[in-house]
FIVEXDO-921278 format. One record per atom (N, C-alpha, C): residue number from 1; residue in three letters; atom name; x, y, z. Coordinates in nm, 2 decimals, always signed. Example, Ala and Ser with C-alpha at 12.3 -4.5 7.8 and 13.67 -1.06 7.14 Angstrom:
residues 2
<site k="1" r="ALA" a="N" c1="+1.32" c2="-0.57" c3="+0.78"/>
<site k="1" r="ALA" a="CA" c1="+1.23" c2="-0.45" c3="+0.78"/>
<site k="1" r="ALA" a="C" c1="+1.32" c2="-0.33" c3="+0.78"/>
<site k="2" r="SER" a="N" c1="+1.28" c2="-0.22" c3="+0.71"/>
<site k="2" r="SER" a="CA" c1="+1.37" c2="-0.11" c3="+0.71"/>
<site k="2" r="SER" a="C" c1="+1.29" c2="+0.00" c3="+0.79"/>
end
This chain:
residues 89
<site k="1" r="UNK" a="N" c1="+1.54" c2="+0.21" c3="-3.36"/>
<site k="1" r="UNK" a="CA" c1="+1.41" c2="+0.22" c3="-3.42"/>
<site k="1" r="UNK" a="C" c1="+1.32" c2="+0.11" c3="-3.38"/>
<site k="2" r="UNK" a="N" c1="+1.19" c2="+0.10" c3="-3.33"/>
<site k="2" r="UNK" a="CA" c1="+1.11" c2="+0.04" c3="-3.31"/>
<site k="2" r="UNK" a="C" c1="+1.07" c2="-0.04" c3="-3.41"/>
<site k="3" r="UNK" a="N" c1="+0.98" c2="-0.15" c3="-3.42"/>
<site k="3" r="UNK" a="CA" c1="+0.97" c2="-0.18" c3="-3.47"/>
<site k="3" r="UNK" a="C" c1="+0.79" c2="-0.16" c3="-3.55"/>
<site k="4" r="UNK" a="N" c1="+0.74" c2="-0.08" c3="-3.46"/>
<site k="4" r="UNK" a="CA" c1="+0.62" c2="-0.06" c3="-3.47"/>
<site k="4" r="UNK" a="C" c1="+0.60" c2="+0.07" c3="-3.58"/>
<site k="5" r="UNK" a="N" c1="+0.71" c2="+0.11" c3="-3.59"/>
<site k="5" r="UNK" a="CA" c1="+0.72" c2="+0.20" c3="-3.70"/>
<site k="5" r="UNK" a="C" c1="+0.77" c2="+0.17" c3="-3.82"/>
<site k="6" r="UNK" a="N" c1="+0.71" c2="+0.12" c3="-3.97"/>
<site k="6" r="UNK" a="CA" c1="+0.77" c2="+0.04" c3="-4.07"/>
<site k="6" r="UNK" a="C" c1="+0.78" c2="+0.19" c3="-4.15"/>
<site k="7" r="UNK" a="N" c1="+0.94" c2="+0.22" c3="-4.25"/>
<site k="7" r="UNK" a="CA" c1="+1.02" c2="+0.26" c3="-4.33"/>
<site k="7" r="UNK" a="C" c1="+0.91" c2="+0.21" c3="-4.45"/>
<site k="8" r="UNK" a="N" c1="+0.88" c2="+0.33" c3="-4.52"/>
<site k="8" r="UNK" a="CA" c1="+0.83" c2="+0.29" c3="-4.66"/>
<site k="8" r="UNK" a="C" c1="+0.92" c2="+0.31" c3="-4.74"/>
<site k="9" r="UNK" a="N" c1="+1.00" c2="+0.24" c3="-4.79"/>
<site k="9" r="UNK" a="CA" c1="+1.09" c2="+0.24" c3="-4.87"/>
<site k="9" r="UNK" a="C" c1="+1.07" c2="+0.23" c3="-5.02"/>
<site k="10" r="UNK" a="N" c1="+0.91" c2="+0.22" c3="-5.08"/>
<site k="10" r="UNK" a="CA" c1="+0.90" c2="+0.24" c3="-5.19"/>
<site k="10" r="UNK" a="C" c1="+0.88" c2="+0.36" c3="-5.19"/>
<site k="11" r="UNK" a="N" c1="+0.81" c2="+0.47" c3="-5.13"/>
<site k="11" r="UNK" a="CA" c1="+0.82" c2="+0.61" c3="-5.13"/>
<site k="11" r="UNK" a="C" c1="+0.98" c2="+0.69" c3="-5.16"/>
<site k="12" r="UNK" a="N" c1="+1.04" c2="+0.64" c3="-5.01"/>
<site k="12" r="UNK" a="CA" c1="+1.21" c2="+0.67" c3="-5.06"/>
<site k="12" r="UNK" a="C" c1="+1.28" c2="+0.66" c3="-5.20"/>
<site k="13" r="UNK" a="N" c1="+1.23" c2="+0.55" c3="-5.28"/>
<site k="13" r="UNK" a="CA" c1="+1.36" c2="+0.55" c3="-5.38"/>
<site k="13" r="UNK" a="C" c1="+1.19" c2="+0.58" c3="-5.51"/>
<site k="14" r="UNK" a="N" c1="+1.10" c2="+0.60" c3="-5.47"/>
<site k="14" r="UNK" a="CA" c1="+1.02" c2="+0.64" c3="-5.65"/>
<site k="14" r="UNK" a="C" c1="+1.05" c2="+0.80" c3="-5.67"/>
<site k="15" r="UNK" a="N" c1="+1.09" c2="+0.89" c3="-5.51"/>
<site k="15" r="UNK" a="CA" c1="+1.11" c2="+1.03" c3="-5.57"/>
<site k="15" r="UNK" a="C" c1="+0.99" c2="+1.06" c3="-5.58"/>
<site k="16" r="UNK" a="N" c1="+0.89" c2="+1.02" c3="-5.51"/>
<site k="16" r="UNK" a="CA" c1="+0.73" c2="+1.13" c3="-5.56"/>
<site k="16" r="UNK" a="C" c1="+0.71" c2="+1.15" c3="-5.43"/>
<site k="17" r="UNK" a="N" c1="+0.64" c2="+1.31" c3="-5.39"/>
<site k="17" r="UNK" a="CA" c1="+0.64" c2="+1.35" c3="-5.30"/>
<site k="17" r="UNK" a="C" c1="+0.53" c2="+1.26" c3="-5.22"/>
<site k="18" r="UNK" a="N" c1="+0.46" c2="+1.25" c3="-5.11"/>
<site k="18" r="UNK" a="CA" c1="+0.33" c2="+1.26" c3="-5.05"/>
<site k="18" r="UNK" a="C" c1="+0.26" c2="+1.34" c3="-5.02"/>
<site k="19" r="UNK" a="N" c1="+0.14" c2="+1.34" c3="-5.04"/>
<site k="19" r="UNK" a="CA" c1="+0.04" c2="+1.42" c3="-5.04"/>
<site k="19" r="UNK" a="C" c1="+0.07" c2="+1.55" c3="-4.92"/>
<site k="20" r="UNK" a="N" c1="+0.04" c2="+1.65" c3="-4.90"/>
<site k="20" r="UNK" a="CA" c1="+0.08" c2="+1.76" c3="-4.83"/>
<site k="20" r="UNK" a="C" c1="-0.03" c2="+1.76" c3="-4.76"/>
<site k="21" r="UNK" a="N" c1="-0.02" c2="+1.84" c3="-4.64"/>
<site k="21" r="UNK" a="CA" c1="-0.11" c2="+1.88" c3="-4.54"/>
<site k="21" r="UNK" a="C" c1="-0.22" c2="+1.96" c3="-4.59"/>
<site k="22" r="UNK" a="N" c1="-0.18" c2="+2.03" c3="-4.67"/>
<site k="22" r="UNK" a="CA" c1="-0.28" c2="+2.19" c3="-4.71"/>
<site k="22" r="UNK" a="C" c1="-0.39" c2="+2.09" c3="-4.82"/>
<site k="23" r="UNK" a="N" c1="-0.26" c2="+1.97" c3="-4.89"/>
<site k="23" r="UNK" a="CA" c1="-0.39" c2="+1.94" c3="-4.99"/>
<site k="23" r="UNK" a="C" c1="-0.45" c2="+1.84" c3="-4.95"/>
<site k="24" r="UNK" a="N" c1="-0.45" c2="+1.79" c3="-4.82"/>
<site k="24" r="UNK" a="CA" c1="-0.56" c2="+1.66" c3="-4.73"/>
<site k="24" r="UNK" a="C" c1="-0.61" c2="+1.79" c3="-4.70"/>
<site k="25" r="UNK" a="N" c1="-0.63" c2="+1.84" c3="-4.61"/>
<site k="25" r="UNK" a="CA" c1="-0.71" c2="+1.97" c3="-4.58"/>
<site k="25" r="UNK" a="C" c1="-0.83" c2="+2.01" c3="-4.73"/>
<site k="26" r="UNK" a="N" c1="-0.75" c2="+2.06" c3="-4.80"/>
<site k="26" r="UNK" a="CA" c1="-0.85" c2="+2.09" c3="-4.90"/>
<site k="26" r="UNK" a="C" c1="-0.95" c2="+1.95" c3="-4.95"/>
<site k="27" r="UNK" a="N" c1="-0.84" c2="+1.82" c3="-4.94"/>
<site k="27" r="UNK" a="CA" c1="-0.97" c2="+1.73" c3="-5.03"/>
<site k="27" r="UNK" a="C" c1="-1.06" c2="+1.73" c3="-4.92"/>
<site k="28" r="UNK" a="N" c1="-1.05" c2="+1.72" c3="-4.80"/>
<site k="28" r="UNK" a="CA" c1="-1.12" c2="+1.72" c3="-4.69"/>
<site k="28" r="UNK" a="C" c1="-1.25" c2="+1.79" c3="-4.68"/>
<site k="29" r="UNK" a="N" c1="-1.23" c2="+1.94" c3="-4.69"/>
<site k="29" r="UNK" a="CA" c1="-1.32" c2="+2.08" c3="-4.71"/>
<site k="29" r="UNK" a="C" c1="-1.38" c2="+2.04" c3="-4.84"/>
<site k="30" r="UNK" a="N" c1="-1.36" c2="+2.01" c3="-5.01"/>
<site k="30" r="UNK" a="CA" c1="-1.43" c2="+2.00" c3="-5.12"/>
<site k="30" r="UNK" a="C" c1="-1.52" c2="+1.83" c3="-5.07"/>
<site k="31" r="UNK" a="N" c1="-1.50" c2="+1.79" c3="-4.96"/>
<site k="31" r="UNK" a="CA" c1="-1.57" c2="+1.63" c3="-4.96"/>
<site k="31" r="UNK" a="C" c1="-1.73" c2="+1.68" c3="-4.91"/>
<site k="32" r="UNK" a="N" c1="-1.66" c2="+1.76" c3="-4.78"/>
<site k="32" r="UNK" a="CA" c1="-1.80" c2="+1.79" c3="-4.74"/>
<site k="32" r="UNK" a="C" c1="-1.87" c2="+1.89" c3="-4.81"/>
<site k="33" r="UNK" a="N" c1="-1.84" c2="+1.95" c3="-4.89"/>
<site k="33" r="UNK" a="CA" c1="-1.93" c2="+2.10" c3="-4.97"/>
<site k="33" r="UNK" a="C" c1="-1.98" c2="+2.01" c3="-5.12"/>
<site k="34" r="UNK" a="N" c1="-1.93" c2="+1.87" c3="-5.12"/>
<site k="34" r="UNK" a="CA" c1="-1.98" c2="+1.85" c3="-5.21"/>
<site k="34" r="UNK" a="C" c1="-2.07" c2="+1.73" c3="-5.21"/>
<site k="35" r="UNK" a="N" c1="-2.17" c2="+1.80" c3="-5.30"/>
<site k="35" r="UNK" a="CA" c1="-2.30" c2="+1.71" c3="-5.28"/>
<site k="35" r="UNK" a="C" c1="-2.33" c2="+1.64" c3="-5.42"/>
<site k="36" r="UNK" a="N" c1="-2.25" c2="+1.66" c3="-5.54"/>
<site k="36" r="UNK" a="CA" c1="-2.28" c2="+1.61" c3="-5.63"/>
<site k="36" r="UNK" a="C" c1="-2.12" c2="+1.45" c3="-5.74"/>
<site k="37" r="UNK" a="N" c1="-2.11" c2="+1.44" c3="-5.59"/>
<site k="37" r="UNK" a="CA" c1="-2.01" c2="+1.28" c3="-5.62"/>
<site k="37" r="UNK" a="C" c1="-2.10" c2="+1.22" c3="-5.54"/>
<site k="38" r="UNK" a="N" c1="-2.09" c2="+1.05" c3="-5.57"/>
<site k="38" r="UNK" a="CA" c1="-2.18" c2="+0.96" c3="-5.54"/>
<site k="38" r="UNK" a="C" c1="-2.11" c2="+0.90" c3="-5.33"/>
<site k="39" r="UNK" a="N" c1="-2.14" c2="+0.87" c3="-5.29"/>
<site k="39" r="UNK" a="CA" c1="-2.12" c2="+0.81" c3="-5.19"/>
<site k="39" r="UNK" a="C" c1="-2.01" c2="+0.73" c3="-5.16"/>
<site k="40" r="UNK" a="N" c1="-2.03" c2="+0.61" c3="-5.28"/>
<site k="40" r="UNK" a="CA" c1="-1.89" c2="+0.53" c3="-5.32"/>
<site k="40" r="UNK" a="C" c1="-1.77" c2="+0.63" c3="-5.35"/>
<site k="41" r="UNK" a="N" c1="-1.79" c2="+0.73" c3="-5.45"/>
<site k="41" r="UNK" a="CA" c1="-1.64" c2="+0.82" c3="-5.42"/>
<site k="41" r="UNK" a="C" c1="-1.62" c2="+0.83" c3="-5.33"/>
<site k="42" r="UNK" a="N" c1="-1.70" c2="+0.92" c3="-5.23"/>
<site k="42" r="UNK" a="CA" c1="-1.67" c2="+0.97" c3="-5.11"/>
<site k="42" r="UNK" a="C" c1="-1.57" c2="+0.92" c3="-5.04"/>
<site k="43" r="UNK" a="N" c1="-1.67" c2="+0.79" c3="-5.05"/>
<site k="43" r="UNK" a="CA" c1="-1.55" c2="+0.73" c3="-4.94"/>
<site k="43" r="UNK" a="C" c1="-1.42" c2="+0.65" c3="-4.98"/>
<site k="44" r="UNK" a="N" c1="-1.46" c2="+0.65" c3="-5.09"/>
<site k="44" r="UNK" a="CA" c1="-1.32" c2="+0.59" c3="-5.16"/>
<site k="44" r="UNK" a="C" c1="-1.21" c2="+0.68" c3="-5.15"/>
<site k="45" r="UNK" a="N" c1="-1.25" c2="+0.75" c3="-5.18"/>
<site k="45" r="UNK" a="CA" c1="-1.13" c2="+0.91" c3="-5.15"/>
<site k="45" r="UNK" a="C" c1="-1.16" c2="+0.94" c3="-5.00"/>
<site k="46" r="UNK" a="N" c1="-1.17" c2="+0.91" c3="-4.92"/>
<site k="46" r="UNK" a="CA" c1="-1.17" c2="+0.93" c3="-4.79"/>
<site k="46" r="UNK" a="C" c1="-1.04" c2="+0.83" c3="-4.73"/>
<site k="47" r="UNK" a="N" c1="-1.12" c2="+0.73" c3="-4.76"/>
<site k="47" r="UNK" a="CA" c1="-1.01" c2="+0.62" c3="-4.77"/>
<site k="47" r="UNK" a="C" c1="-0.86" c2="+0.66" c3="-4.78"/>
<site k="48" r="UNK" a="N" c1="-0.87" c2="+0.69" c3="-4.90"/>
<site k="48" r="UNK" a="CA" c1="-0.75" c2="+0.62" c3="-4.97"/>
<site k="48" r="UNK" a="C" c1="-0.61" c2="+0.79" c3="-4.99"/>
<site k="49" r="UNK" a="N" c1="-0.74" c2="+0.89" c3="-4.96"/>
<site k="49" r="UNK" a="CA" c1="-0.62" c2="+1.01" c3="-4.97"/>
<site k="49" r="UNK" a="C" c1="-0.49" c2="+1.01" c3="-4.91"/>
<site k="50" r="UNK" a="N" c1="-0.46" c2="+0.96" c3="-4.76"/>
<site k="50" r="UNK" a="CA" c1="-0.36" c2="+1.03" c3="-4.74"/>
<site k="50" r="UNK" a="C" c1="-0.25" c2="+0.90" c3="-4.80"/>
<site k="51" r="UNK" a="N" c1="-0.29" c2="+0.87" c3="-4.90"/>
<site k="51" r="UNK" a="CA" c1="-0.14" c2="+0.77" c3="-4.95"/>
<site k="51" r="UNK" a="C" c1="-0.12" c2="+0.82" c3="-5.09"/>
<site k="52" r="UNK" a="N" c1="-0.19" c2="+0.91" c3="-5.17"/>
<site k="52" r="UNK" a="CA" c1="-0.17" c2="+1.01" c3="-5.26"/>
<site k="52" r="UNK" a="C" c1="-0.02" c2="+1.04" c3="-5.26"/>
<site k="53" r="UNK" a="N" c1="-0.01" c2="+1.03" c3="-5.40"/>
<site k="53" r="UNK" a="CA" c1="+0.09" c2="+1.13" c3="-5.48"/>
<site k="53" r="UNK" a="C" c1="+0.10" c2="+1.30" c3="-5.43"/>
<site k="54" r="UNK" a="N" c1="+0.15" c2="+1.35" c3="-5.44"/>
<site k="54" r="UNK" a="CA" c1="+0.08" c2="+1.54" c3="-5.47"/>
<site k="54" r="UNK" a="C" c1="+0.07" c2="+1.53" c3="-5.62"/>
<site k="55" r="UNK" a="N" c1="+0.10" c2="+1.50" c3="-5.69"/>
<site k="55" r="UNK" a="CA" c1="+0.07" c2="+1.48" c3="-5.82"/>
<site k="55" r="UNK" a="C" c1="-0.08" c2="+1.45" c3="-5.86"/>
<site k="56" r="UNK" a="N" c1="-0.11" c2="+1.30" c3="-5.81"/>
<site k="56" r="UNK" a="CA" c1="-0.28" c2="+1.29" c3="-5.81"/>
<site k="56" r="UNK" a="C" c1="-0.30" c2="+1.35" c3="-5.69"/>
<site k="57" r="UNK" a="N" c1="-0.30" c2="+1.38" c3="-5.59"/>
<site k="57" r="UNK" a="CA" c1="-0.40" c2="+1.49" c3="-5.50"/>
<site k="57" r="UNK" a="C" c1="-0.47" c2="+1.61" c3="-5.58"/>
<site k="58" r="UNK" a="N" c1="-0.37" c2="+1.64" c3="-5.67"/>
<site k="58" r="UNK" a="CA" c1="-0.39" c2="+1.76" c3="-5.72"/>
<site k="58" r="UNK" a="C" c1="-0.54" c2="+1.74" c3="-5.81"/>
<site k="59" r="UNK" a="N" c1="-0.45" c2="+1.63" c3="-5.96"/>
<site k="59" r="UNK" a="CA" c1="-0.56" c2="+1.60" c3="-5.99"/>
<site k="59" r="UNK" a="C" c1="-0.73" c2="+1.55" c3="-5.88"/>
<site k="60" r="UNK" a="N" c1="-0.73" c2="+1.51" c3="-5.81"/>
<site k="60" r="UNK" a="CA" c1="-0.79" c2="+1.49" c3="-5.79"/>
<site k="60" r="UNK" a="C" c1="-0.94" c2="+1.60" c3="-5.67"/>
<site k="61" r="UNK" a="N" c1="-0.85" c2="+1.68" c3="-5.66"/>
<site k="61" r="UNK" a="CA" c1="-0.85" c2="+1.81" c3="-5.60"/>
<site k="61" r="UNK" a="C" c1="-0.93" c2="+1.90" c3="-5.73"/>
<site k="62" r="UNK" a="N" c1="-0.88" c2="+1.89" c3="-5.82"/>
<site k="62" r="UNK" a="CA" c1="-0.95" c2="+1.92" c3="-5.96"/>
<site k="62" r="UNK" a="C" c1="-1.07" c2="+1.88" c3="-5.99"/>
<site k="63" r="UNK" a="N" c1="-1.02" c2="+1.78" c3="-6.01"/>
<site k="63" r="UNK" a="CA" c1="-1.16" c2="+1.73" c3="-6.02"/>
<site k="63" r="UNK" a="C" c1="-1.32" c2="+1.73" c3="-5.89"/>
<site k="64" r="UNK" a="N" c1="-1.24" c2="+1.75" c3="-5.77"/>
<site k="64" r="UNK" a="CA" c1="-1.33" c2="+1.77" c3="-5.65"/>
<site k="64" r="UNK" a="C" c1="-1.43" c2="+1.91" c3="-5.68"/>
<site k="65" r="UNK" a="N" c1="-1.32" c2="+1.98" c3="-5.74"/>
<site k="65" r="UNK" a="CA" c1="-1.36" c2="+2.17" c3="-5.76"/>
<site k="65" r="UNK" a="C" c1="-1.50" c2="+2.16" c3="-5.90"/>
<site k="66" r="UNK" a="N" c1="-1.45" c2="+2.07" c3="-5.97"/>
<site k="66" r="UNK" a="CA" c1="-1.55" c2="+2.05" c3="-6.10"/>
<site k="66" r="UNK" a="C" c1="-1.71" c2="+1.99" c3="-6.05"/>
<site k="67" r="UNK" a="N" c1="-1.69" c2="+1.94" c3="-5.97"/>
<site k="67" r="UNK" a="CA" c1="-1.84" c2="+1.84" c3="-5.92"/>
<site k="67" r="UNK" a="C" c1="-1.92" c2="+1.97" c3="-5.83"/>
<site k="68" r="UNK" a="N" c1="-1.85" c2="+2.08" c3="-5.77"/>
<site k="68" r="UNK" a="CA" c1="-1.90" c2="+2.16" c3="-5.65"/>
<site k="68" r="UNK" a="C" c1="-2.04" c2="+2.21" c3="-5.74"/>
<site k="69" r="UNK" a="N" c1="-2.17" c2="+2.25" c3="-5.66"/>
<site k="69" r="UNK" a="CA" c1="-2.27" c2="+2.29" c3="-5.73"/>
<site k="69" r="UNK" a="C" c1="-2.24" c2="+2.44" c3="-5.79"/>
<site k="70" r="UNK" a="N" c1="-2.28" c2="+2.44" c3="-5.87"/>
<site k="70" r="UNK" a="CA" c1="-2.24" c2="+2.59" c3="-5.95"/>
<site k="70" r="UNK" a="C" c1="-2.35" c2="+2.68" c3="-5.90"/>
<site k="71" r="UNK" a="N" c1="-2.30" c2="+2.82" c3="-5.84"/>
<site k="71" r="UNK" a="CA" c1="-2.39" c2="+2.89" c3="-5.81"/>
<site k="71" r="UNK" a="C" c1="-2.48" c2="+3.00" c3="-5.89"/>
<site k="72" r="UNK" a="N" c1="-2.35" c2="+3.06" c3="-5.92"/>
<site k="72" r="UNK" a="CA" c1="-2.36" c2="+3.21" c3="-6.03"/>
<site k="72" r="UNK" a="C" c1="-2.43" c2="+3.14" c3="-6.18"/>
<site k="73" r="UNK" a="N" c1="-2.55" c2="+3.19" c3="-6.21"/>
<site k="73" r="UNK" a="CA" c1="-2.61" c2="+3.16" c3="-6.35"/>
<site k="73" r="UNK" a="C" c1="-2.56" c2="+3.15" c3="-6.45"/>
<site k="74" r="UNK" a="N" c1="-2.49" c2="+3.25" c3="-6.45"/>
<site k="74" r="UNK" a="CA" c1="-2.39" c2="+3.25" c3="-6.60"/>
<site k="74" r="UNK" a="C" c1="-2.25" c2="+3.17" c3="-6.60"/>
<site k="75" r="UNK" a="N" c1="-2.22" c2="+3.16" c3="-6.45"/>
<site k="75" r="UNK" a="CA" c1="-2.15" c2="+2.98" c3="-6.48"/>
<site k="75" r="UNK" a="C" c1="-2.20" c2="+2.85" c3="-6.52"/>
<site k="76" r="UNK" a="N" c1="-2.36" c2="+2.87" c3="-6.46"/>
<site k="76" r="UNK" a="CA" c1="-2.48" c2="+2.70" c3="-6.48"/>
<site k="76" r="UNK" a="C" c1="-2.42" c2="+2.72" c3="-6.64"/>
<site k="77" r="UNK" a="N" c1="-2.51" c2="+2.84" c3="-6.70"/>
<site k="77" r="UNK" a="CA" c1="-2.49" c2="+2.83" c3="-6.85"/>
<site k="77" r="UNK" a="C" c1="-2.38" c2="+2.81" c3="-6.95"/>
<site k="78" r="UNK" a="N" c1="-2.28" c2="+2.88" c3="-6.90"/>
<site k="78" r="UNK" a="CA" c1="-2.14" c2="+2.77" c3="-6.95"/>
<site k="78" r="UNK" a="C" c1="-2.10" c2="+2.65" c3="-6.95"/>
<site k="79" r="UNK" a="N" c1="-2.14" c2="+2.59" c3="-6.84"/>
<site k="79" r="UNK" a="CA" c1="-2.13" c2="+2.49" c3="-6.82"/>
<site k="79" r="UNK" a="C" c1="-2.22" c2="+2.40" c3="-6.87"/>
<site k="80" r="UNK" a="N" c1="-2.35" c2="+2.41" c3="-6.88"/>
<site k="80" r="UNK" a="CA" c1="-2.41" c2="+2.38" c3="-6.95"/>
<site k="80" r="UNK" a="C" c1="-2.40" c2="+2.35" c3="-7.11"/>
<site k="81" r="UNK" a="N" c1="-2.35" c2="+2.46" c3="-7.17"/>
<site k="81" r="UNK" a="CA" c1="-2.30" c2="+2.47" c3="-7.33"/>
<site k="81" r="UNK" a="C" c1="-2.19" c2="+2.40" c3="-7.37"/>
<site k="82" r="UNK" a="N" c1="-2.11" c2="+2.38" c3="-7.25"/>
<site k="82" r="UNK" a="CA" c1="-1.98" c2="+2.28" c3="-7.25"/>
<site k="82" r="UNK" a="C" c1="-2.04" c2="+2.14" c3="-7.23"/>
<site k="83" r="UNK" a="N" c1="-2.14" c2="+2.14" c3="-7.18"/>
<site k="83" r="UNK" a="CA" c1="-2.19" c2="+1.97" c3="-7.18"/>
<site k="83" r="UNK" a="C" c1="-2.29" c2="+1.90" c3="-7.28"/>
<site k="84" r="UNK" a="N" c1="-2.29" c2="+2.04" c3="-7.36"/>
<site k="84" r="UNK" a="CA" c1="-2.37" c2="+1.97" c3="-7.47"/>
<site k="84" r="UNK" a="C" c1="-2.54" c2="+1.95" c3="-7.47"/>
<site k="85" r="UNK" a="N" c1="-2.60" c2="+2.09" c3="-7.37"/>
<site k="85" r="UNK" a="CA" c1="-2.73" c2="+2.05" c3="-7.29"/>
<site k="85" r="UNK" a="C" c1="-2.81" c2="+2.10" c3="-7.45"/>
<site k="86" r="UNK" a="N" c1="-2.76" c2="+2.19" c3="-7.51"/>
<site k="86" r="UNK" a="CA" c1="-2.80" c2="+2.34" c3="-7.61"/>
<site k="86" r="UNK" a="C" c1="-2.80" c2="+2.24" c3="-7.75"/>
<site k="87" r="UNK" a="N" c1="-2.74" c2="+2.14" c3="-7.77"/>
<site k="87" r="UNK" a="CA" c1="-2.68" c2="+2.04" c3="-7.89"/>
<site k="87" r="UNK" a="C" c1="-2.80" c2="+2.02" c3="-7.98"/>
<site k="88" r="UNK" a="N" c1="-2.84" c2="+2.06" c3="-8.13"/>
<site k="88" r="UNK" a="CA" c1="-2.95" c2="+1.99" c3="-8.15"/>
<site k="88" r="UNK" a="C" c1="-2.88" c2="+1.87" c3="-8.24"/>
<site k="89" r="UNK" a="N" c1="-2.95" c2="+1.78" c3="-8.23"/>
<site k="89" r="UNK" a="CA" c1="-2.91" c2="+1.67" c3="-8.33"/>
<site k="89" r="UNK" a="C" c1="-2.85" c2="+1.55" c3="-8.19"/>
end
């Protein structure tokens, strides 16, 4: 073994997978379609993805899907009622 190639050995013994191909791919696709995270995410999740859990990719993949602009009206307005836009008081 070379040496140029270092053994992560805290991955080996914690038992948590690494992030998967399909779900770099997807945070990858929700980075660019999304216009409504700030810059600083961006790139902090650009950064820092492919050393992800699949655990938090996921979550964070979730959360990627929540920020996307809502197109369909009657999703704006659920969403809207969920955030408390309709609230009086």
């Amino acid at each position: 073994m070379s040496r140029d190639k270092e053994i992560d050995f805290d991955y080996l013994f914690s038992g948590e997978e690494k992030i998967s191909f399909s779900q770099a791919g997807m945070i990858e696709d929700l980075l660019e379609k999304n216009l409504n995270i700030t810059d600083t995410e961006r790139e902090t999740i650009t950064k820092e993805y492919e050393g992800y859990s699949e655990e938090y990719a996921s979550k964070q993949i979730s959360y990627l899907k929540e920020q996307l602009p809502i197109k369909d009206c009657r999703d704006q307005f659920k969403k809207m009622c969920k955030d408390g836009v309709f609230k009086i008081n």
